[in-house]
C-alpha positions as CSV (number, residue, x, y, z in Angstrom):
1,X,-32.8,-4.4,-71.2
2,X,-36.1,-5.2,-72.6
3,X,-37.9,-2.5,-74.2
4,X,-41.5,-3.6,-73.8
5,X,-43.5,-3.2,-70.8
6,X,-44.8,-6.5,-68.8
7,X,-48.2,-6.2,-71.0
8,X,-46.1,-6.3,-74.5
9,X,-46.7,-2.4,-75.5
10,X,-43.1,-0.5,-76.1
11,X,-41.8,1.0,-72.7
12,X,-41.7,4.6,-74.9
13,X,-45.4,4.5,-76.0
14,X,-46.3,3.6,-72.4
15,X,-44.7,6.7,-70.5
16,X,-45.5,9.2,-73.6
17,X,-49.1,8.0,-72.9
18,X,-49.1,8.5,-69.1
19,X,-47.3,11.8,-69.6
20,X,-50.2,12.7,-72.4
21,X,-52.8,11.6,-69.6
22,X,-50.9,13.6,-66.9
23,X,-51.2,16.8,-69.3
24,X,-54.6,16.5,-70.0
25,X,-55.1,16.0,-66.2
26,X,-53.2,19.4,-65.8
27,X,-55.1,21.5,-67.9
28,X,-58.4,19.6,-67.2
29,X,-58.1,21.0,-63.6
30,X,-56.6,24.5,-65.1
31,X,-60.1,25.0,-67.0
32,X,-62.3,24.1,-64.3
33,X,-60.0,26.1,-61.6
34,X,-60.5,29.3,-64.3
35,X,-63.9,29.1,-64.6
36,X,-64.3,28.7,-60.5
37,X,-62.2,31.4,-60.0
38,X,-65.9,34.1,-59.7
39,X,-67.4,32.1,-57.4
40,X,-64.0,31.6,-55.1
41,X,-63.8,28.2,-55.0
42,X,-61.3,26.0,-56.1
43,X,-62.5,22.9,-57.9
44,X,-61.7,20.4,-54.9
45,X,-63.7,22.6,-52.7
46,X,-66.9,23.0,-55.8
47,X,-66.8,18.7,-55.7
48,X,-67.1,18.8,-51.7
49,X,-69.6,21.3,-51.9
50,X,-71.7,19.0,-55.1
51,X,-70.9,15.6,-53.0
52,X,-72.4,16.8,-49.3
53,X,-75.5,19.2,-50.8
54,X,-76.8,15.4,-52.0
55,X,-77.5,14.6,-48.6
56,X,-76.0,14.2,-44.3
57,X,-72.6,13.3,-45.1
58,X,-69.0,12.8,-42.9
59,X,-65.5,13.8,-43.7
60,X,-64.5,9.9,-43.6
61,X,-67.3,9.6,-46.8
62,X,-66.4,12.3,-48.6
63,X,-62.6,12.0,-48.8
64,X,-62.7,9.2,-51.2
65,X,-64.5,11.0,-53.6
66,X,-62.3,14.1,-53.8
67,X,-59.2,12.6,-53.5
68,X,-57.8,13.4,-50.6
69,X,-56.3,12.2,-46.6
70,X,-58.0,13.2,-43.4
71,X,-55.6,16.0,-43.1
72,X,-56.7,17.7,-46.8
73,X,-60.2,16.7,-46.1
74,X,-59.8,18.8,-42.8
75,X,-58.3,21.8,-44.6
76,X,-60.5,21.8,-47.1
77,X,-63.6,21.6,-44.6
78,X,-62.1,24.2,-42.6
79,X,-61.7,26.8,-45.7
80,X,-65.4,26.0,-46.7
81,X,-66.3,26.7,-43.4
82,X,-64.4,30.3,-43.2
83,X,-66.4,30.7,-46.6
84,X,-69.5,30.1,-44.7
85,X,-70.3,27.2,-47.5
86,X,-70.3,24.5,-44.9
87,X,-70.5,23.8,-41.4
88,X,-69.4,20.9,-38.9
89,X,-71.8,19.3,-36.3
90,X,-71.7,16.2,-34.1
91,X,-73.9,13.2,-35.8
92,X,-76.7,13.1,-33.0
93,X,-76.4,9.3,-32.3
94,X,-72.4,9.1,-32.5
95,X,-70.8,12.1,-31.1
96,X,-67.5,10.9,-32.2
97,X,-68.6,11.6,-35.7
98,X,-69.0,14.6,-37.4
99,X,-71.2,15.4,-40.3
100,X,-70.8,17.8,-43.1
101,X,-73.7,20.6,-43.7
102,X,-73.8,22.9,-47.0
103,X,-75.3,26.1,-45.2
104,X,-78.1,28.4,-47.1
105,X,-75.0,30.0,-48.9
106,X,-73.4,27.3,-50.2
107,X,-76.9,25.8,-51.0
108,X,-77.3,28.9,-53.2
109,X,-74.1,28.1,-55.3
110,X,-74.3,24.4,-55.8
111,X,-76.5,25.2,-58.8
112,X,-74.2,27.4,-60.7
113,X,-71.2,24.5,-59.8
114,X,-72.1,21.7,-61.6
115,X,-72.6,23.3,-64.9
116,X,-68.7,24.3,-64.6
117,X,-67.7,20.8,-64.7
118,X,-69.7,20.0,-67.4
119,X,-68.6,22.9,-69.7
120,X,-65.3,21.7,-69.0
121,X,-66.0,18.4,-70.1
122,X,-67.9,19.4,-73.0
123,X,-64.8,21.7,-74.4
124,X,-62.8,18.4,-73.7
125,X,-64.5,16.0,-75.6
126,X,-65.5,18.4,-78.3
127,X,-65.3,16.1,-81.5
128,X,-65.5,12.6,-80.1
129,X,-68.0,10.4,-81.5
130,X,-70.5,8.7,-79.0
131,X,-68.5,5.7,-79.4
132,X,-65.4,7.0,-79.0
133,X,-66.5,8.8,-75.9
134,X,-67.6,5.5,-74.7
135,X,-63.9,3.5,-75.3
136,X,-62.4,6.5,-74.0
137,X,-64.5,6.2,-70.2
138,X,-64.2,2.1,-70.4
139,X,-60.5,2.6,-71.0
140,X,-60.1,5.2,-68.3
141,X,-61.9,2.9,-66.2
142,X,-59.5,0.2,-66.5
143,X,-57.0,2.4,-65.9
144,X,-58.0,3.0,-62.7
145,X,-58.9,-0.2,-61.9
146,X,-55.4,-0.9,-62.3
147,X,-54.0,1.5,-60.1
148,X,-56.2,0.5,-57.3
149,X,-55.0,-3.1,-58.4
150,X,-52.9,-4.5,-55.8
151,X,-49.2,-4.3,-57.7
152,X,-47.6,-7.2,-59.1
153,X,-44.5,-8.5,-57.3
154,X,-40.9,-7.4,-59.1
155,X,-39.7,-10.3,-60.9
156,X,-36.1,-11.6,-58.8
157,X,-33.3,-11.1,-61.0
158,X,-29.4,-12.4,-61.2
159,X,-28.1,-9.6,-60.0
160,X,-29.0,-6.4,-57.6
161,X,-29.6,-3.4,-59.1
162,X,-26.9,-0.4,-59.0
């Protein structure tokens, strides 16, 4: 079996990176979901609330950015709205659609979001250089460039797998 993955780098160093990348995702969101926890929002629900206060926004717009199916974008609009942070209405020149409102209260705690994340990300990259800062976000980039890649075929072998 060969030991290298198809872009030459040992198999090993490959999955001990993603697993590295996974951690870091894990406690990334463990920070941010700790420091949410006073104004009783989960981070999901703080980036929904930070995407639609920038302006008239729909469900179908705003899933992309956080992540997440219609069926998560509706529970998470419908927990905002039981918050009172948000509300629905019918776009006025395509009733089919709806669009996403941050009410007066939510607008009052968009301000006091933001610098969350940004603590978070400050604690994370504490002792990075500019530069290095700067590989790190072109080589994240890439990395999700190449999971939104479309997936190269399996190569056929000899013999079916058991």
């Amino acid at each position: 079996m060969d030991d290298r993955s198809s872009g030459g780098v040992p198999v090993g160093l490959v999955l001990g990176g993603g697993s590295l990348i996974n951690q870091v995702g894990r406690d990334l969101r463990t920070a941010v979901e700790g420091l949410l926890t006073p104004y009783g929002v989960t981070s999901q629900q703080a980036a929904l609330l930070l995407q639609a206060a920038r302006g008239e926004t729909s469900p179908n717009r705003l899933a992309p950015h956080l992540g997440t199916d219609t069926a998560g974008m509706t529970r998470l609009l419908d927990r905002l709205e039981a918050k009172g942070l948000i509300r629905r209405r019918r776009h006025a020149d395509d009733r089919r659609s709806i669009v996403v409102e941050v009410t007066e209260e939510g607008r009052a705690l968009v301000p006091r979001l933001a610098p969350v994340f940004g603590r978070v990300s400050v604690q994370l990259l504490s002792g990075f250089s500019e530069e290095e800062v700067r590989q790190l976000a072109g080589m994240l980039r890439r990395m999700l460039d190449n999971l939104h890649a479309e997936p190269e075929p399996e190569p056929e072998s000899g013999s079916a797998a058991r």
